[in-house]
N, C-alpha and C positions, 0 to 999 in steps of 0.2 A: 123559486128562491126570491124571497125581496131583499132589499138596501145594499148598500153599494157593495161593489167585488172588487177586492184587494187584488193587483195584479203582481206576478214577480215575474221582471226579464231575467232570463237567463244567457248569458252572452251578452257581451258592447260592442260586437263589433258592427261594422258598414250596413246593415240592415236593419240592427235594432234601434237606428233613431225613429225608423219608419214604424215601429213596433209601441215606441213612447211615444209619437204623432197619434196612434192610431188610439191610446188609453184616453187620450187629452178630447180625441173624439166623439168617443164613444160616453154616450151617457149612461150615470149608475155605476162607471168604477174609476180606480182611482190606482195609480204608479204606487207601490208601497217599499219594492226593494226591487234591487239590480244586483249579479252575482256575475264575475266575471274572476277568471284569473290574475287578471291586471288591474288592481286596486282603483288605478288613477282612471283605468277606464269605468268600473262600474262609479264610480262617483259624478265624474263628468254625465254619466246618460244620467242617471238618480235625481242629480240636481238639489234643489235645499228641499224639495218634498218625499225624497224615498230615504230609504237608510241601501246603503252599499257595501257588499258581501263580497270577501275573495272565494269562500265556500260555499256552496249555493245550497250543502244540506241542510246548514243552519238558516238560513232563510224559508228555506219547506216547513220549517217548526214554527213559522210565523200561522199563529190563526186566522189572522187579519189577510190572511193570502189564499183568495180561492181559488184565481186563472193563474198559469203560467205560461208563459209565452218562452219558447225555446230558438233561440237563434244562435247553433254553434256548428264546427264541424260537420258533415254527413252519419260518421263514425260512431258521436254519440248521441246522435237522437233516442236510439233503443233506451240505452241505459237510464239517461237523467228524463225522459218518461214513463219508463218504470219506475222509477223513482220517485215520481214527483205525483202519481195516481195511485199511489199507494200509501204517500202521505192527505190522500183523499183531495188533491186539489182535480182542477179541469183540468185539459191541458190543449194550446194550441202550438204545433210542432211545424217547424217548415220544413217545405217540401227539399226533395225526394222525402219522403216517411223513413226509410231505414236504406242501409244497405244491401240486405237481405232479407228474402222472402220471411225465414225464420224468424229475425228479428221483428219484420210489420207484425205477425201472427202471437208475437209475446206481447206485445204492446196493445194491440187487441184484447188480447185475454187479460190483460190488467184492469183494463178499462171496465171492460165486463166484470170481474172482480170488484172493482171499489165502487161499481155503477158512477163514473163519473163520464164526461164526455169528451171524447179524443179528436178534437180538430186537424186537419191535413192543411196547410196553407197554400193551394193551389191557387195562387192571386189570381192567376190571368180570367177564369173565369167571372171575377169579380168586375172586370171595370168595364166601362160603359161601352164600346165600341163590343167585345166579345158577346155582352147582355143581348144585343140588337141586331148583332149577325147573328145568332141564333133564333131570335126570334123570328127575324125573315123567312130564317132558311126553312122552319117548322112550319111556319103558314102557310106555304107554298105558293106565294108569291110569284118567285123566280122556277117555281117547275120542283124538280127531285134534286137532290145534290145526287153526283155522282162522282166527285172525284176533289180532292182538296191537297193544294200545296205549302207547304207553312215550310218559311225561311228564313232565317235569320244568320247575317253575316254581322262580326264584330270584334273591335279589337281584345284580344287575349285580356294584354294588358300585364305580362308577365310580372314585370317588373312590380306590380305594387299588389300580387298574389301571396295570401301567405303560407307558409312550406307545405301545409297538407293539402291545399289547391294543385298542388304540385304532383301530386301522389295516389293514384287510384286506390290504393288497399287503403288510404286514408277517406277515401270516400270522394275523391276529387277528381278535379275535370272540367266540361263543359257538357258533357253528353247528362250526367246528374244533376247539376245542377240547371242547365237551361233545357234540354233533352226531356226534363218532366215539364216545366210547362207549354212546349210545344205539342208534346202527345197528349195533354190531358186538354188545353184550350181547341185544339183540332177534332180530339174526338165527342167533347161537349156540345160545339156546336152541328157536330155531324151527328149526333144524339147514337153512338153506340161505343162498346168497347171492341175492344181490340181481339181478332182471334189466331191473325198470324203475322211474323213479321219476317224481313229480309235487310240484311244491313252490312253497312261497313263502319267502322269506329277505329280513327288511330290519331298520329298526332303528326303529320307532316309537316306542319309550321314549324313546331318548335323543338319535336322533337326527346320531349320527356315522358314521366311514368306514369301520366294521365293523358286524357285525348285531346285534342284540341280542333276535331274536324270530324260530321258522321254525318251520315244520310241511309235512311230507313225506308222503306216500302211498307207500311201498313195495311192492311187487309183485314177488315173491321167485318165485325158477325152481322151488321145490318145492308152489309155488298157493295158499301162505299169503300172506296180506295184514298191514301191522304201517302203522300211523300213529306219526309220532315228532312229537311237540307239544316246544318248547322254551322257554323268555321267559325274558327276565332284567329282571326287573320294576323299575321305583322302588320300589314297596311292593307288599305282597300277602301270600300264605301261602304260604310254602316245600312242594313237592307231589313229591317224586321216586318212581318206581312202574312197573312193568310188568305191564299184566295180560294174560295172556293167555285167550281164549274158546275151548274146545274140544267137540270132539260130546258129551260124556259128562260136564264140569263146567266150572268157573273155576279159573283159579290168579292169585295176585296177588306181588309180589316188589318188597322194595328192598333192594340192595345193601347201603347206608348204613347204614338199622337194622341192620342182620342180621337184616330180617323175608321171612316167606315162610308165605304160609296159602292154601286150598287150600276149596274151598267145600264145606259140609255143610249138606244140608236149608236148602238159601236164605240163609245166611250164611257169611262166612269163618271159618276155625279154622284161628289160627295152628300153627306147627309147630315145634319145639325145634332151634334149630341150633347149633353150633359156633363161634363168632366166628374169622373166619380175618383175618391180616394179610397184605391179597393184594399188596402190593410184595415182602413177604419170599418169598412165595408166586410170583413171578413172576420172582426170582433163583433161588429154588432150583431153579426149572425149570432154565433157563438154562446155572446150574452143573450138573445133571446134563448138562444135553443136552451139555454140553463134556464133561462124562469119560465119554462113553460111557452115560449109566445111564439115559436118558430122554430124548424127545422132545421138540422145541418145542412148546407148547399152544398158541401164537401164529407163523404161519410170515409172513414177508415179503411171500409173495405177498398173505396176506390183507391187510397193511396196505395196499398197494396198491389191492386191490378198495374197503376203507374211502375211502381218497382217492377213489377213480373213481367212488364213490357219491355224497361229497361234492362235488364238481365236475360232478354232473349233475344235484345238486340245485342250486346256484347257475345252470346252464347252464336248467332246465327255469323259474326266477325271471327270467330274462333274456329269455324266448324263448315264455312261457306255453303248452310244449308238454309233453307226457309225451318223457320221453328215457330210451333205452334205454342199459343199461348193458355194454358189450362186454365187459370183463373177464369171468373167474372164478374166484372169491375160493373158496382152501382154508383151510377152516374150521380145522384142526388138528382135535388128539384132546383128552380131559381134560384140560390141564396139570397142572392143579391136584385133581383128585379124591383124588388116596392124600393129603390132607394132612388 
């Protein structure tokens, strides 16, 4: 496909500024409408160059609209991308992919249906520190990985969550929302998917009908092990970090900073990286893979294996068993490497 691609956000909230950053970056498309239940907010993101929708089916019916970018709820990713690939647009959906296995597998067969392309917005693999631990880790530099711990502690933040953050049958929590990019940046650079998990998920902090505290034992089909620690604390100290232990060194990585160091003579030594903007970094994928020029770095199937990961870590909290995970999740290639 040539000339430029009309984009429609769907959702204004806390995310999708990074979403209208990432149109502004990406060359060859262009903001065309924002659809949001709250007028003032789809206007506000739109700005004087989009038009702004309280209904976002009438925005679908734009022709000038070939990518849509979905940032709402967890609950309705399913729906408003079946919706919106069946109004023949792309679609880039953020992660978790669904709530249920079901649901990724509808959305799947949509996609396949309208032959259009279903993007998974697993940032973390995107930005340049994750880029670089991986590629270490593949070269064998540092030896075999054997074993990776990825953690991240952080304020909840109650107070400025809104009601279905509140509520797991709404699709909310901290295990879905931060719980996929921990399992999916952990098992990327450890290059396999997941075959069984063992977990605990509840909400000791605070207290409500989502989780706010989990910690997982992974057991990946390629015989690497990864612990995923999570909390979303009342107070504490903010800790985000994946190290990984390998036969021949350590490597440690946070997305966040753009930090990434690598062990020398029994301490870390950072290592100079590149600051990537990995939403912009995550359309231009995208946009290539639509004209032809490059591949998904993130394919459908894998958000699916991420759901089936998370759903057997809440099933393994429910049932105090290890549970095996049947899927198998295609990792993609670099998306993001030539950036």
């Amino acid at each position: 496909m040539s000339g430029e691609l009309g984009v429609l956000i769907i959702g204004a909230g806390r995310v999708s500024r990074a979403h209208a950053h990432a149109v502004r970056e990406t060359p060859g498309t262009r903001l065309v409408a924002v659809a949001d239940i709250a007028l003032d907010r789809a206007e506000a993101l739109a700005g004087e160059g989009a038009t702004a929708y309280v209904d976002y089916l009438q925005a679908l019916e734009r022709s000038d609209v070939q990518v849509v970018m979905i940032a709402l709820p967890h609950n309705l990713h399913e729906s408003v991308t079946v919706r919106s690939l069946r109004a023949g647009k792309h679609v880039f959906v953020e992660k978790p992919m669904a709530d249920t296995i079901e649901e990724c597998d509808r959305m799947i067969d949509a996609a396949r249906l309208a032959d259009r392309l279903l993007f998974v917005a697993h940032t973390q693999r995107y930005f340049a520190s994750t880029i670089e631990a991986k590629r270490i880790l593949q070269s064998g530099e540092i030896g075999r990985p054997i074993f990776a711990t990825d953690t991240w502690y952080k304020a909840f933040g109650i107070e400025t969550r809104p009601p279905w953050f509140l509520d797991r049958a709404q699709g909310g929590g901290m295990w879905l929302m931060n719980g996929a990019h921990m399992i999916d940046r952990t098992c990327w650079v450890l290059d396999s998917d997941v075959e069984s998990v063992k977990a605990w998920i509840g909400s000791p902090f605070h207290g409500i009908s989502a989780d706010d505290a989990n910690i997982a034992l992974l057991r990946l089909r390629n015989g690497c092990h990864a612990t995923i620690v999570h909390a979303g604390f009342r107070r504490g100290v903010d800790r985000c970090e994946v190290e990984v232990t390998c036969t021949g060194g350590m490597l440690l990585f946070d997305s966040y900073s753009n930090r990434l160091a690598v062990d020398e003579a029994g301490a870390y030594r950072s290592r100079p990286l590149t600051p990537v903007h990995p939403m912009s970094a995550e359309l231009q994928n995208l946009v290539g893979a639509i004209r032809g020029e490059d591949v998904l770095g993130v394919t459908p199937e894998w958000g699916r294996h991420i759901v089936d990961v998370l759903l057997g870590c809440e099933e393994s909290t429910r049932t105090g068993r290890e549970v095996t995970i049947r899927s198998r999740g295609i990792l993609g290639p670099v998306g993001a490497s030539r950036h």
